[in-house]
C-alpha positions as a printed Julia matrix, in Angstrom:
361×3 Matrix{Float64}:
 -51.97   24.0   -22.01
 -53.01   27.45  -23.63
 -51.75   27.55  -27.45
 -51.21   30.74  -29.68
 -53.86   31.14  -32.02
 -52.8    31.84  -35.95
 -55.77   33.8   -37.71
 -55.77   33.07  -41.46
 -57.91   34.59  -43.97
 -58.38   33.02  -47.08
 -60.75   33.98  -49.92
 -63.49   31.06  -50.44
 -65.13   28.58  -48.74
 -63.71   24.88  -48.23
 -60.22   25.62  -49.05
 -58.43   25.05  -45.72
 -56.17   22.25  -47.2
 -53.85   24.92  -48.35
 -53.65   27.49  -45.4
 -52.82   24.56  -42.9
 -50.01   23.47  -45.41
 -48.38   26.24  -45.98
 -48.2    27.19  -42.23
 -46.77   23.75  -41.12
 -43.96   24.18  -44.28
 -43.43   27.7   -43.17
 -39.95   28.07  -43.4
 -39.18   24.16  -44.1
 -38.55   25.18  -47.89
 -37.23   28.57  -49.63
 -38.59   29.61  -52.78
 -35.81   29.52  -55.51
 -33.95   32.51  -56.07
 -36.11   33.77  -52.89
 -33.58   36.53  -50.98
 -32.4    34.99  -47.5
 -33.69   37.2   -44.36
 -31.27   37.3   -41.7
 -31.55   35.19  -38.95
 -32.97   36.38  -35.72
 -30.87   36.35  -32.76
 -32.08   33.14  -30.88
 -33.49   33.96  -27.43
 -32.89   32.26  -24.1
 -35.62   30.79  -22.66
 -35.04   31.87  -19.51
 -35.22   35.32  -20.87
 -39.01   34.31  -22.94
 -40.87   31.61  -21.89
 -43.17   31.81  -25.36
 -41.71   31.13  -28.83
 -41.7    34.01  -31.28
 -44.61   34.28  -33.14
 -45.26   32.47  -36.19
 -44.32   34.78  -39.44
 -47.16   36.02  -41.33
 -49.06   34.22  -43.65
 -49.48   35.36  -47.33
 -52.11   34.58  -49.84
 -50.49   31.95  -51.96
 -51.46   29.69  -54.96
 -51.93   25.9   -54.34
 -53.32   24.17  -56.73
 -54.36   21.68  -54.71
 -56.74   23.79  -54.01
 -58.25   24.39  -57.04
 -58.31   20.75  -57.44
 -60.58   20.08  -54.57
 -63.01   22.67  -55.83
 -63.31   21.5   -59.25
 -63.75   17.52  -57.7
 -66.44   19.01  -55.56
 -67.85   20.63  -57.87
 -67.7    17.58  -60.07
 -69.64   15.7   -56.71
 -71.7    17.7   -56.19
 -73.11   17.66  -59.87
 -73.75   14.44  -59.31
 -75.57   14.85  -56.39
 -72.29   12.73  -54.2
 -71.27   15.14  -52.47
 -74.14   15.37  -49.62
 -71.93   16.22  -47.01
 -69.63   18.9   -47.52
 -68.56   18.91  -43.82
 -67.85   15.46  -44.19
 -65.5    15.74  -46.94
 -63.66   18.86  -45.79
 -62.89   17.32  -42.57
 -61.41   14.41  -44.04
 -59.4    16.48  -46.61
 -58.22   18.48  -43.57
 -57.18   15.87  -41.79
 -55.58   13.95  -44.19
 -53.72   16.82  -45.36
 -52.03   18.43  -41.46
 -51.57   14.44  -40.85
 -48.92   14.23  -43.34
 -46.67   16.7   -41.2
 -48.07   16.04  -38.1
 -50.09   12.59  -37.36
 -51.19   13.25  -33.72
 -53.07   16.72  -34.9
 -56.55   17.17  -34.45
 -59.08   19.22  -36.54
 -62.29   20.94  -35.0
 -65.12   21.91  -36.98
 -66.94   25.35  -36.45
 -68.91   23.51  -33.2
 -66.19   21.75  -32.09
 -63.75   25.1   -31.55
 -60.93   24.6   -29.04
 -61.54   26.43  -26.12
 -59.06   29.46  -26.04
 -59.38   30.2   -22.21
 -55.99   29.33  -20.23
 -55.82   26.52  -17.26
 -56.06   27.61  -13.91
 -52.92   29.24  -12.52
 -50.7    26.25  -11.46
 -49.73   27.3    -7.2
 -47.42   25.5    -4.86
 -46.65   22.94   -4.28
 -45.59   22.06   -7.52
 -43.43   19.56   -5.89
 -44.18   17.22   -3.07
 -40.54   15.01   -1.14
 -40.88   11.81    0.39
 -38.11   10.22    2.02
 -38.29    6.58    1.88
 -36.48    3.97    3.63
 -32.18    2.96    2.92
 -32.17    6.83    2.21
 -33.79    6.99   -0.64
 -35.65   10.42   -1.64
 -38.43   10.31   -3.82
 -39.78   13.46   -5.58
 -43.08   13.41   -7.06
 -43.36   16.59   -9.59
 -47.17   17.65   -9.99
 -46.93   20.57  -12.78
 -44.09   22.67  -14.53
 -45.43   26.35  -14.4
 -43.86   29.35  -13.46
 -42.03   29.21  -10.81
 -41.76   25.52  -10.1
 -38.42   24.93  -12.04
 -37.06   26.56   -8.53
 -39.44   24.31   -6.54
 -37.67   21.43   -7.81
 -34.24   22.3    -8.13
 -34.29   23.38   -4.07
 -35.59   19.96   -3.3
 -32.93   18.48   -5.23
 -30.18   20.16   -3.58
 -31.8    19.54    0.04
 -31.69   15.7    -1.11
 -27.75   15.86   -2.44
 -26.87   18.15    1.16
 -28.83   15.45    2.98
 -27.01   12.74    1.84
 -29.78   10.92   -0.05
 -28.52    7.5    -1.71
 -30.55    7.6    -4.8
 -33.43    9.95   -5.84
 -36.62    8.82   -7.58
 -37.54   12.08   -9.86
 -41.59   10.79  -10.31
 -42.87   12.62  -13.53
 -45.46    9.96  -14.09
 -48.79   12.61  -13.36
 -46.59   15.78  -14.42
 -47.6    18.41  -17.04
 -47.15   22.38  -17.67
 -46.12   23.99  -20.27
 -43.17   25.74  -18.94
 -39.76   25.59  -20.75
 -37.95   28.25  -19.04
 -38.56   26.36  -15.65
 -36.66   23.18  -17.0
 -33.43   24.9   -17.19
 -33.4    25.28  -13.25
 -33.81   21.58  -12.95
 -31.7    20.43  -15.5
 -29.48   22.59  -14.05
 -28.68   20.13  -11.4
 -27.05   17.7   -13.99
 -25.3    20.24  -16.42
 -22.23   22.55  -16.34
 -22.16   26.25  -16.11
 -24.02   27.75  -19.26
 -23.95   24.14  -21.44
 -26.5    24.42  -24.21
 -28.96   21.87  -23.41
 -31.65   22.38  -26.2
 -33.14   24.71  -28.67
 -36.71   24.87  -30.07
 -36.34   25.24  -33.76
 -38.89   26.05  -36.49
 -39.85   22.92  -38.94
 -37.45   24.86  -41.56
 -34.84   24.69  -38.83
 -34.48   28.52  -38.02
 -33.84   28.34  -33.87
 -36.73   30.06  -31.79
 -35.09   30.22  -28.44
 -32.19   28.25  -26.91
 -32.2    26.27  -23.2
 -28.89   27.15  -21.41
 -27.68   25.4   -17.54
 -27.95   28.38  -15.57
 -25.21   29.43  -13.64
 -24.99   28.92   -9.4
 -26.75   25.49   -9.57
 -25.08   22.32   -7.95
 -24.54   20.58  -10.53
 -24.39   17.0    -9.73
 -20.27   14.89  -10.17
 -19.52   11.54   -9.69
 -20.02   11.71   -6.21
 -23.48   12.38   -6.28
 -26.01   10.21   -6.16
 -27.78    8.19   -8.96
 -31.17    9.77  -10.03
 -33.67    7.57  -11.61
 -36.83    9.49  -13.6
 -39.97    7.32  -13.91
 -42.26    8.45  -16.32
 -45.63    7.41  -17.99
 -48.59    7.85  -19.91
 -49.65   10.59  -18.1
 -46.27   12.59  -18.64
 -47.13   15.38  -20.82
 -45.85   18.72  -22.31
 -42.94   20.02  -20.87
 -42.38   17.03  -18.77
 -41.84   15.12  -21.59
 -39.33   17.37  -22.56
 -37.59   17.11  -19.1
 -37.09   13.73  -18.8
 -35.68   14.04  -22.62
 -33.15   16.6   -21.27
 -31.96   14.57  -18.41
 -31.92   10.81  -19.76
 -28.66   12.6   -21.42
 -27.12   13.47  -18.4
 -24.68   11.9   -16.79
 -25.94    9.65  -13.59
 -29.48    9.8   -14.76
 -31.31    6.78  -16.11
 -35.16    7.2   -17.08
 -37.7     3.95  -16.85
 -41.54    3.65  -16.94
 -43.72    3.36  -20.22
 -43.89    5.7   -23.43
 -45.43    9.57  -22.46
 -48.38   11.02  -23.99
 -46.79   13.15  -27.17
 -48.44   16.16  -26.28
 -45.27   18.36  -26.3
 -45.24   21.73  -26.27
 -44.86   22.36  -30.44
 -48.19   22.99  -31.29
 -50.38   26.02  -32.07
 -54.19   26.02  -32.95
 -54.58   27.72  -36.63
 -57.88   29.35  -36.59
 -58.9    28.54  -40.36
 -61.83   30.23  -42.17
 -65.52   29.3   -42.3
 -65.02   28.32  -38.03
 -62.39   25.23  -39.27
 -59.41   25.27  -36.81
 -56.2    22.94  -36.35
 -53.78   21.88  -33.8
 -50.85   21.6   -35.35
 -47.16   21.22  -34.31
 -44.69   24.14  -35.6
 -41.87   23.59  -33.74
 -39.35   20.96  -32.28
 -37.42   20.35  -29.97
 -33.32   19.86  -30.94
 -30.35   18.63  -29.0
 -27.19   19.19  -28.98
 -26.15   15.61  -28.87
 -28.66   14.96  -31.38
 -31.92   13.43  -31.71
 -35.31   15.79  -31.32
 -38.82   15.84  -30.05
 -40.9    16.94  -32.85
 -44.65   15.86  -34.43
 -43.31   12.06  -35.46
 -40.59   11.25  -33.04
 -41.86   10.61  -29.17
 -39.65   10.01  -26.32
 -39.01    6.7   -24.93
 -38.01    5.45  -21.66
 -34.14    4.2   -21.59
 -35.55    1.35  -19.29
 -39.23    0.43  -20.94
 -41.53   -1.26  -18.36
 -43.61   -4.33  -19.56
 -47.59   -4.0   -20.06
 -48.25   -6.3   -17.56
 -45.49   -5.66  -14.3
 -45.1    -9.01  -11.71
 -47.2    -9.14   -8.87
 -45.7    -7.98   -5.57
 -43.43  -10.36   -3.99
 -44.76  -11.92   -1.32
 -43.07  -11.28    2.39
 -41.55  -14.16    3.75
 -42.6   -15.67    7.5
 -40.48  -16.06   10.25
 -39.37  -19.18   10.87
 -39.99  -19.89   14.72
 -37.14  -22.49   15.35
 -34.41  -19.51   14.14
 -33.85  -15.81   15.11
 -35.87  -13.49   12.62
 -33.71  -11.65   11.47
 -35.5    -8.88   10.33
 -35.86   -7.51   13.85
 -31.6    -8.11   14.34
 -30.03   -6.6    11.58
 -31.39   -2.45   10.58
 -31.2    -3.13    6.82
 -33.56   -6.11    6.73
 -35.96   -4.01    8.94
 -35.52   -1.3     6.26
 -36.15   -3.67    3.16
 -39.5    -4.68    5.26
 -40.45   -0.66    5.56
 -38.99   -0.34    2.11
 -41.24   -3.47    0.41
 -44.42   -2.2     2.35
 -44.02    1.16    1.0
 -44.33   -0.08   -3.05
 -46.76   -2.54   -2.15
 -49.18   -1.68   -4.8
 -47.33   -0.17   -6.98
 -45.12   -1.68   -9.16
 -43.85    1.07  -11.7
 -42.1     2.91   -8.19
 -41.24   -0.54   -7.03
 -39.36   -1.06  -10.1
 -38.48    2.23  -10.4
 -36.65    2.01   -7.25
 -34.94   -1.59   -7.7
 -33.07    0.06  -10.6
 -31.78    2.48   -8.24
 -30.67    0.67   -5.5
 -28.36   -1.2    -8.21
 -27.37    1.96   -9.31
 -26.36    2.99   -5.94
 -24.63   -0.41   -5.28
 -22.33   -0.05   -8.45
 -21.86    3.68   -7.22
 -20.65    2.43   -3.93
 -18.8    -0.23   -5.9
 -16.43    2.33   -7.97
């Protein structure tokens, strides 16, 4: 995931406490008496796929600062302070930790790489139709482009007739925004507001609208169940946040990495940089994604999943009925298919009662 780089220059050596600060409070508290800029127009992010740039950083006072100066200095007189290195890192990291406790600091040989990830290419999507007409749709990467990947193989599984899609984020990633809207789409009306990504001070960056001409999905459609994992990261994260507050959706799997797409790398002086998150992720039913506040599955799978069941032998003295009636044949294919892999086998065991109750109603 490519991040903006912030260059700030600040006079002195060791003082990086205070330029990481005051770019993560940006905007999170006004100066008394300070004049109020008007707000931006927020932008659609189907219209800019990038946040606007941070606002400039000036020189400031922080006597913090000073205070770490004078106690090195105070160290070092005393011949304690043999690793200055050392000591900044762990003042650095203490300090962006406070707003943000999953960033990461890199000394001058440990730099971030700035060069961008291959170009993501099709597929970005990959359908498998499984057995009792169940569609499962395994989602690789959200780049450019696959936001209308997915939402065509959604609509091909509603016109099909599918009884229950599995939406399989688990090994997703991308850092595309824009390309949610098109899936989210699906399970939204007609120009609904479905998030914004807000500064920390709360200013809104850009806004995520359901675009019009998508099917969106009624109570006739079928149950969609999202498994995520581990491995979901970026703006997959932020699309299975987006639809476990739709309507006929229900997510399952295990907690997602919490490497959303808020964070920038701060280029700091003397070769010091920080990843640090700068923005977050708001909705309009409330809750947000943000530095301290990950998303969770509505349906959290255990550590340890059971074993798969075993298949049951015919019994020679009856008719096996397996090869009589089509469904138990297709709860053979079905089992034989998730052998092996219990998050889909659960995964799909919640939808088939979803389905059930659908058919139920």
């Amino acid at each position: 995931m490519s991040d903006r780089r912030i260059v700030i220059r600040w006079p002195g050596s060791l003082v990086l406490l205070g330029a990481v600060l005051i770019v993560a409070r940006s905007g999170a508290q006004e100066s008394p008496g300070a004049p109020e800029s008007p707000e931006p127009a927020p932008k659609n992010a189907i219209e800019e796929t990038n946040p606007s740039p941070a606002p400039p950083v000036s020189s400031v006072g922080f006597p913090q600062i000073e205070w770490f100066e004078r106690t090195l200095a105070a160290l070092r007189e005393k011949e304690l302070a043999r690793d200055d290195g050392a000591l900044a890192r762990s003042w650095l990291e203490a300090t962006v930790r406070v707003e943000d406790p999953d960033a990461r600091v890199f000394a001058p040989d440990e730099s971030p790489s700035t060069e961008d990830p291959p170009p993501a290419t099709p597929p970005f999507c990959e359908t498998e139709t499984l057995p009792r007409r169940l569609v499962r749709l395994e989602v690789k990467r959200l780049a450019s482009g696959a936001g209308l990947a997915i939402g065509a193989a959604l609509d091909r599984a509603f016109r099909d007739g599918a009884k229950g899609i599995v939406l399989d984020l688990r090994w997703a990633g991308g850092d595309s925004l824009a390309d949610l809207a098109h899936v989210a789409s699906r399970y939204a009306a007609t120009g609904e507001l479905l998030c914004e990504v807000q500064s920390l001070g709360g200013r809104t960056i850009e806004q995520l609208s359901a675009l019009p001409g998508a099917r969106g999905a009624d109570q006739n459609s079928p149950p969609t169940v999202v498994l995520v994992g581990p491995e979901t990261r970026g703006a997959a994260e932020v699309l299975v946040a987006l639809l476990d507050r739709r309507r006929g959706v229900m997510t399952i799997g295990r907690d997602t990495a919490h490497d959303l797409p808020i964070r920038e790398t701060l280029v700091l002086p003397d070769g010091w940089s920080a990843r640090v998150a700068t923005r977050r992720i708001v909705f309009p039913e409330g809750g947000a994604l943000d530095a301290r506040h990950r998303f969770t599955p509505r349906l959290k799978l255990p550590a340890q999943l059971p074993p798969d069941p075993e298949e049951p032998e015919a019994n020679g003295d009856w008719l096996d009925r397996r090869k009589t009636l089509p469904q138990e044949e297709e709860d053979r294919q079905l089992r034989a298919r998730l052998r092996g892999d219990p998050e889909l086998r659960s995964a799909v065991d919640l939808l088939l009662a979803l389905a059930a109750l659908r058919s139920a109603d």
